[in-house]
C-alpha positions as CSV (number, residue, x, y, z in Angstrom):
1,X,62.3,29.2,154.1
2,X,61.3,28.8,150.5
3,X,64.4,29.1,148.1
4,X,64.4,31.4,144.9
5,X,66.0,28.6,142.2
6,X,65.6,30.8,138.9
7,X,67.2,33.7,140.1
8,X,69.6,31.1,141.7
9,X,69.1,31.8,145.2
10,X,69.5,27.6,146.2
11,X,69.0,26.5,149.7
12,X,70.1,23.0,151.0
13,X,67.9,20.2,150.6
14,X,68.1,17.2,152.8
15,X,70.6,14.8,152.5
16,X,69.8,11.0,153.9
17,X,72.8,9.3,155.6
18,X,74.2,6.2,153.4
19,X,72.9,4.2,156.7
20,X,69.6,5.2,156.1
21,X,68.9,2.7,152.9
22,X,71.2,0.3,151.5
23,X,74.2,0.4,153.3
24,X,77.5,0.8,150.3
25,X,75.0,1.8,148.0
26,X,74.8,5.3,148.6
27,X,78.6,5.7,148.3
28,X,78.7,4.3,145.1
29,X,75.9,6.1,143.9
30,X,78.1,9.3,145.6
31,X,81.1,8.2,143.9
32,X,79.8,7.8,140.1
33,X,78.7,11.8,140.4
34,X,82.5,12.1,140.5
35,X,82.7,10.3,137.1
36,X,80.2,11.9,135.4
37,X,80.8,15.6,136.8
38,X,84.2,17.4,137.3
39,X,82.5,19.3,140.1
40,X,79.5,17.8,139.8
41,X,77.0,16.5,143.0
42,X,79.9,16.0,145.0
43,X,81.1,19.3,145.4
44,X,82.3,20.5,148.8
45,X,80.8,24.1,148.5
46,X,77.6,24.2,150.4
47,X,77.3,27.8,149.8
48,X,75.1,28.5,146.5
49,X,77.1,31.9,145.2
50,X,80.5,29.8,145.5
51,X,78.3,26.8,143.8
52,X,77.5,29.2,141.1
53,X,81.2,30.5,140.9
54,X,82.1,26.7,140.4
55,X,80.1,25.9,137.9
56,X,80.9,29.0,136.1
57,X,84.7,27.7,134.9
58,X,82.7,23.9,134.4
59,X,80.7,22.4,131.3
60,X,76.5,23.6,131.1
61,X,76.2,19.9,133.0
62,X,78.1,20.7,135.1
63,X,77.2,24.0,135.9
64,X,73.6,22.3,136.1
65,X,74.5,19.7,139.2
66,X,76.6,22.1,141.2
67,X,73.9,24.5,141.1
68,X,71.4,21.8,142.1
69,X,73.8,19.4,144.4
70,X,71.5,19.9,147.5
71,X,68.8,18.4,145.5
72,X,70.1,15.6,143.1
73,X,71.8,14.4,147.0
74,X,68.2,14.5,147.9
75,X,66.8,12.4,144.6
76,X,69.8,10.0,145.2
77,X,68.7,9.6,148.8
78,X,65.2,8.7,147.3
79,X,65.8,6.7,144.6
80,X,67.5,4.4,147.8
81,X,64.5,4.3,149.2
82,X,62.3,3.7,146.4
83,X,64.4,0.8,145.9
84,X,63.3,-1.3,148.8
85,X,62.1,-4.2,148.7
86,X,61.4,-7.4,150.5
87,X,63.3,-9.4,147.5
88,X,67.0,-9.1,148.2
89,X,67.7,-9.4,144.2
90,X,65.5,-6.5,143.4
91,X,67.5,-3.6,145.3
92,X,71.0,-5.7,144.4
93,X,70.1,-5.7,140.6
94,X,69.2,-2.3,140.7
95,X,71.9,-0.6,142.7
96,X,74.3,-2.5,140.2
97,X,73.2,-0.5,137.7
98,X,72.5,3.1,139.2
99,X,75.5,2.8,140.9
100,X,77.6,2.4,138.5
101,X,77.0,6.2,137.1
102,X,75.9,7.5,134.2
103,X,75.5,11.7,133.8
104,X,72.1,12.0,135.1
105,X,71.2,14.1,133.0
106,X,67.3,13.1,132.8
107,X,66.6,13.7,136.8
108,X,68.6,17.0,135.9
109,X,66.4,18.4,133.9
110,X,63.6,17.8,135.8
111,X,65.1,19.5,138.7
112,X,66.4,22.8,136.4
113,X,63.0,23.4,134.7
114,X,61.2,23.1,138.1
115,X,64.1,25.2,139.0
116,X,62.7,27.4,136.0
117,X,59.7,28.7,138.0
118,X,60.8,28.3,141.4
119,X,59.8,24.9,142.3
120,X,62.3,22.8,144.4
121,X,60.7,20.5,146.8
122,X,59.7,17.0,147.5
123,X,57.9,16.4,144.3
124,X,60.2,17.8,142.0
125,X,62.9,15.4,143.6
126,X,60.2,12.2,143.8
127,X,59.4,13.0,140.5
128,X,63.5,13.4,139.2
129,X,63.3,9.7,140.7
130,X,60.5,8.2,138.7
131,X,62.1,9.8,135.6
132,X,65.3,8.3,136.4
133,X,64.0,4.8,137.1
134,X,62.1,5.1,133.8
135,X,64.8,5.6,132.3
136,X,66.9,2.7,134.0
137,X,64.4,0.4,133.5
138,X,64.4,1.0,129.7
139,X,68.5,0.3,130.1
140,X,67.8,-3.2,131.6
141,X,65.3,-4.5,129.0
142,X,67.3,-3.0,126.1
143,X,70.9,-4.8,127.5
144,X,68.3,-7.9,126.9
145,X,67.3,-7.3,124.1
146,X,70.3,-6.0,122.3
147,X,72.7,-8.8,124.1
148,X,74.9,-5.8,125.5
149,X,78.6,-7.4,126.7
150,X,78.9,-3.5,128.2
151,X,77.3,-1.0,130.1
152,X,78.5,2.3,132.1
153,X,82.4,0.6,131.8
154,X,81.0,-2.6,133.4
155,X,79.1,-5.6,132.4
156,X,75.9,-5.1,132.3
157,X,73.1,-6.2,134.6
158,X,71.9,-9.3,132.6
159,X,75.1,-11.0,132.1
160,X,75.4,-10.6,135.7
161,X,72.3,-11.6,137.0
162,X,70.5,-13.0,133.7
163,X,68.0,-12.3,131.4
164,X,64.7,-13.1,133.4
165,X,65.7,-11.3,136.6
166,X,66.6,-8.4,134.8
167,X,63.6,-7.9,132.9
168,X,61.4,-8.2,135.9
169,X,63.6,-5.8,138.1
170,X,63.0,-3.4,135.1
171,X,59.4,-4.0,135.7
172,X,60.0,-3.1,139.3
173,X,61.6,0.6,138.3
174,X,58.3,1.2,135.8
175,X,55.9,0.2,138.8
176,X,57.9,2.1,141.3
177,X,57.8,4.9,138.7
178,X,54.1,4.8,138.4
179,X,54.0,4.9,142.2
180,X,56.0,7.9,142.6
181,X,53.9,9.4,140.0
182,X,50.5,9.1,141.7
183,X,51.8,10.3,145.0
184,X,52.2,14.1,143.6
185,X,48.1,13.9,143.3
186,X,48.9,15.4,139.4
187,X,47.4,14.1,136.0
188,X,49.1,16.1,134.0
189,X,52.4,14.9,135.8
190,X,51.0,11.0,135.2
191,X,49.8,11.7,131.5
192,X,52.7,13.4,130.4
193,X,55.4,10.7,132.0
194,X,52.7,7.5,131.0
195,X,52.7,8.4,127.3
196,X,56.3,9.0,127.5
197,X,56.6,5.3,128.7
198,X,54.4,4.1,126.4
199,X,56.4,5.8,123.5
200,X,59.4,4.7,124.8
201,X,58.4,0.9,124.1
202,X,57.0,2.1,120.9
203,X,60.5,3.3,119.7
204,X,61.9,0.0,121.3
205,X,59.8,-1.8,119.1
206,X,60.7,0.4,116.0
207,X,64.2,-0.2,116.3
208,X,64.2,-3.7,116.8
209,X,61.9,-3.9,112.9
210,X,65.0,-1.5,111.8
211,X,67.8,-3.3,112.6
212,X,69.9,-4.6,109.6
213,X,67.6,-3.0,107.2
214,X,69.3,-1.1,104.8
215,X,66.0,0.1,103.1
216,X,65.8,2.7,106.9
217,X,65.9,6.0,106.0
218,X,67.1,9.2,108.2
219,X,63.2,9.9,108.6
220,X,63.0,6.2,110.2
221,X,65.9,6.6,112.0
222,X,64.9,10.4,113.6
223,X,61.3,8.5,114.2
224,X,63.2,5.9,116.5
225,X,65.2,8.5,118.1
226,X,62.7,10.6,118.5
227,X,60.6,7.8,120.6
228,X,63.5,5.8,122.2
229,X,65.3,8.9,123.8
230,X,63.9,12.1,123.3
231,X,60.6,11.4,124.7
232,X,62.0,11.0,128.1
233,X,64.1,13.9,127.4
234,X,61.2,16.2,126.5
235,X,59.2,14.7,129.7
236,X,61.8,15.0,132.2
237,X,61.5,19.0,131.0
238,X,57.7,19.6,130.4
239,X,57.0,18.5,133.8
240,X,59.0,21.7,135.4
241,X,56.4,24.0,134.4
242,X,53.7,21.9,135.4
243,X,54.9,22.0,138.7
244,X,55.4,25.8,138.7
245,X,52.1,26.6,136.9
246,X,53.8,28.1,134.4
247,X,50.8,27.6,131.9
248,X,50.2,26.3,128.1
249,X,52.9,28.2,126.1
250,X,55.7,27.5,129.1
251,X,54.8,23.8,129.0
252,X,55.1,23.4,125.2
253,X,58.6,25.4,125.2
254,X,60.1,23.1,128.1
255,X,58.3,20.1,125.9
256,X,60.0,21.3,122.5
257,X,62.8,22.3,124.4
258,X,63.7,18.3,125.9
259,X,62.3,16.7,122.3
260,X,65.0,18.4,120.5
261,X,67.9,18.6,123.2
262,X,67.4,14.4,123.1
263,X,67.5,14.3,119.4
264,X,71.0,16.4,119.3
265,X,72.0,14.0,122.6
266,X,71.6,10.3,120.9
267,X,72.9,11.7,117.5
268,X,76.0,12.6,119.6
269,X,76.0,9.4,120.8
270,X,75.6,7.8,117.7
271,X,78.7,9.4,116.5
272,X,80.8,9.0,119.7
273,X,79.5,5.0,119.2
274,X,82.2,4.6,116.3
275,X,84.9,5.2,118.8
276,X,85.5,9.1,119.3
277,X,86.1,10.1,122.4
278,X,86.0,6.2,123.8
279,X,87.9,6.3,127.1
280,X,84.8,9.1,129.0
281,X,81.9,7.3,126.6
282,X,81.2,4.6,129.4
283,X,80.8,1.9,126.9
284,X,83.1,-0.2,124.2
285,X,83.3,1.5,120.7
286,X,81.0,0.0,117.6
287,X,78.3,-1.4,119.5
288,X,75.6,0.1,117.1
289,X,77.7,-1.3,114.0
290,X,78.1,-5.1,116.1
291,X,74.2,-5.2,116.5
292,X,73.4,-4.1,112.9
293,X,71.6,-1.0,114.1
294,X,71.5,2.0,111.1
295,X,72.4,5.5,112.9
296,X,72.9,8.7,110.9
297,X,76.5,8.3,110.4
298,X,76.0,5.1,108.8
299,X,72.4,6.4,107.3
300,X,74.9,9.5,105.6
301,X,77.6,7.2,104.0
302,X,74.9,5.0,102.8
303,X,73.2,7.8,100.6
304,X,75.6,7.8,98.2
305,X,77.6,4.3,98.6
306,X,79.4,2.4,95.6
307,X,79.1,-1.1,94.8
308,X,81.9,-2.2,96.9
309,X,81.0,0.0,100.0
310,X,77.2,-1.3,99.3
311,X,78.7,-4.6,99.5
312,X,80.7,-4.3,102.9
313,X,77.4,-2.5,104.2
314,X,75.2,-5.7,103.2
315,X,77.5,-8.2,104.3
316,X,78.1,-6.3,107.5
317,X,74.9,-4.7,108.5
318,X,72.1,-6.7,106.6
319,X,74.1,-10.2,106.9
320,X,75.9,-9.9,110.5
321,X,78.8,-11.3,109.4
322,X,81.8,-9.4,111.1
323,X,85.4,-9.5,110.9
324,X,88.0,-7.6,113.6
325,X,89.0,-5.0,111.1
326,X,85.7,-3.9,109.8
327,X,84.9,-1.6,112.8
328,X,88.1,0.3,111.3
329,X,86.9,0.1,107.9
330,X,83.5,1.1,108.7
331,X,84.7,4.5,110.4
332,X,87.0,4.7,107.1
333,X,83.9,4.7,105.1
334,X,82.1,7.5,106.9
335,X,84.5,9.5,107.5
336,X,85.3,9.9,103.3
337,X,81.4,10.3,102.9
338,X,81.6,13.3,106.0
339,X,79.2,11.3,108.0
340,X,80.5,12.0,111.5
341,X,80.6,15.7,110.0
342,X,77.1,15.7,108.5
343,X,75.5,13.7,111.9
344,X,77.1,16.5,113.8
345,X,75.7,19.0,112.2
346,X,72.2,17.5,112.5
347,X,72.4,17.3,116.3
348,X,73.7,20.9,116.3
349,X,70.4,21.7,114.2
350,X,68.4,20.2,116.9
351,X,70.5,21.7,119.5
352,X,69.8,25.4,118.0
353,X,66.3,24.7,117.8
354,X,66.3,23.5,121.4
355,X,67.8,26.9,122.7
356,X,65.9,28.8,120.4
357,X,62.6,27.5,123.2
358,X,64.0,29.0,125.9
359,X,62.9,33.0,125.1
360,X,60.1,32.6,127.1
361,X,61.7,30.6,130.4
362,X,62.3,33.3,133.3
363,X,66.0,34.8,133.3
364,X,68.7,33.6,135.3
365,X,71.6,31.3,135.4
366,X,69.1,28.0,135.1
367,X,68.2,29.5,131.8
368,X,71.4,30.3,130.9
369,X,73.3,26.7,131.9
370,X,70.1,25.1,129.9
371,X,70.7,27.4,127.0
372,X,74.2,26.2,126.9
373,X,73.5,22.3,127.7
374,X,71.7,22.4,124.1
375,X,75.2,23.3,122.3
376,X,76.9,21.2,124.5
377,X,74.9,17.9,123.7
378,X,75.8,18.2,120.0
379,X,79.5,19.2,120.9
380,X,80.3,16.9,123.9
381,X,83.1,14.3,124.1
382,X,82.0,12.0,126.3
């Protein structure tokens, strides 16, 4: 029986047994839902009305999982699979990483805007999974590059396993992407995920020339964000309608819609970076201001600096050369220039604009929880 997801009539979607891929893996993989959601995929409720009750007294994210538990258990269950492989290391690297959480909010929103226009099936969930190992292949060659001591509260997958394996195992996730791709028989679904790739490693690339330049302006910096994270963001989204049919205006909204949730998302996490909020953030405080990287807080403060704060910026930022206290001092400096303020209002900007989209999605409590996930991204603590 087909389900009704807009109107949030939800039927169960298969759920492999952790014996079927992986054994320990899918427990862990079960397990970091309870970290990133209070109710979250591992809610007991299998009755959709008391899901939607749950969710109602929950954040927009979590409103978002509950109502699609069935499914994210089903995109978890194939993301083990996908994961196979003849070369032990691959699935061990991997399932280091994607086990150890993070709020999932990418295969999400692919599941909600199919959700949109009643699409919840196999390739919604196959496609959730190649947006997810997109995006966890692009967290294994950034830890690289960056030189990451933390990711997701643990170490991440290169100090563990080193530099070269975890490169290539992030090559795996893209190919295994691509794969999952072409098996939905859609070119729109394989253009629109492709160039999101492809942008992706252009934004890489940006940021990398940015780093320590003090000459990068908030234009810059929105260009970088704008490639690095929202393009997966606004991906993950357009590809709900595509599924549904929904047509040209409903694919640009969902598009707009994830471009500008993403921007108000890494803002937020450019603020919570300088220690806000630290103990739920899944990563040590001031790793933006260790590796030199200029983010809008800093960008803010910079605009109007005196000599002295120009000076501690330089030697800091542009020179790499760090003392213990000048993560403290740093947040000092913002915080007398408003920056966490002014960066928070920017991301609330964005996150206005992306609920502004929604008009045109179909009624319902999917619209609604999205609606609210765009204030929530510029307001969340964690």
């Amino acid at each position: 029986m087909r389900q009704r997801v807009g109107g949030c009539i939800l039927a169960d979607a298969p759920c492999l047994s952790n014996n079927d891929f992986l054994p320990g893996v899918f427990d862990r993989l079960e397990e970091s839902g309870k970290n990133c959601f209070k109710v979250g995929m591992n809610s007991a409720s299998a009755n959709p009305a008391n899901r939607k009750a749950e969710a109602a007294a929950s954040t927009p994210l979590d409103s978002l999982s509950v109502m699609f538990e069935p499914q994210m258990r089903a995109v978890n269950a194939r993301i083990l699979e996908a994961m196979r492989s003849d070369v032990p290391l691959i699935p061990r690297l991997a399932g280091y990483l994607i086990a150890a959480g993070g709020k999932r909010i990418r295969p999400l929103l692919t599941l909600a805007c199919a959700g949109l226009y009643d699409r919840q099936g196999p390739a919604a969930q196959s496609l959730a999974c190649a947006v997810e190992f997109i995006h966890t292949a692009t967290l294994l060659h950034d830890d690289v590059v960056d030189g990451s001591e933390e990711r997701r509260g643990q170490a991440p997958a290169n100090l563990i396993f080193g530099n070269q394996a975890s490169v290539l195992v992030g090559d795996f996730l893209f190919s295994r992407a691509f794969q999952l791709m072409v098996e939905q028989g859609s070119l729109e679904v394989l253009r629109i995920l492709s160039q999101a790739s492809a942008v992706i490693a252009e934004g890489e690339v940006m940021q990398l020339a940015a780093a320590n330049d003090l000459e990068t302006t908030m234009d810059r910096y929105l260009q970088v964000i704008s490639a690095k994270t929202a393009a997966l963001f606004s991906a993950a989204c357009e590809i709900g309608p595509v599924l549904g049919n929904a047509g040209a205006q409903a694919q640009e909204a969902l598009r707009d819609y994830g471009h500008h949730l993403g921007i108000a998302f890494q803002i937020a996490d450019d603020v919570l970076d300088y220690g806000m909020g630290f103990e739920s953030f899944g990563k040590a405080p001031g790793n933006d201001f260790q590796e030199g990287k200029l983010t809008a807080p800093l960008l803010i403060a910079l605009q109007d600096a005196s000599s002295e704060e120009a000076a501690f910026w330089k030697r800091t930022i542009q020179d790499r050369e760090t003392e213990p206290s000048d993560l403290a001092q740093a947040r000092k400096i913002i915080a007398d220039h408003d920056g966490f303020s002014k960066a928070l209002a920017l991301a609330r900007a964005h996150a206005d604009r992306a609920a502004s989209t929604l008009t045109i999605a179909p009624e319902g409590c999917v619209r609604e929880a999205l609606t609210e996930l765009a204030v929530f991204a510029a307001e969340r603590q964690f």
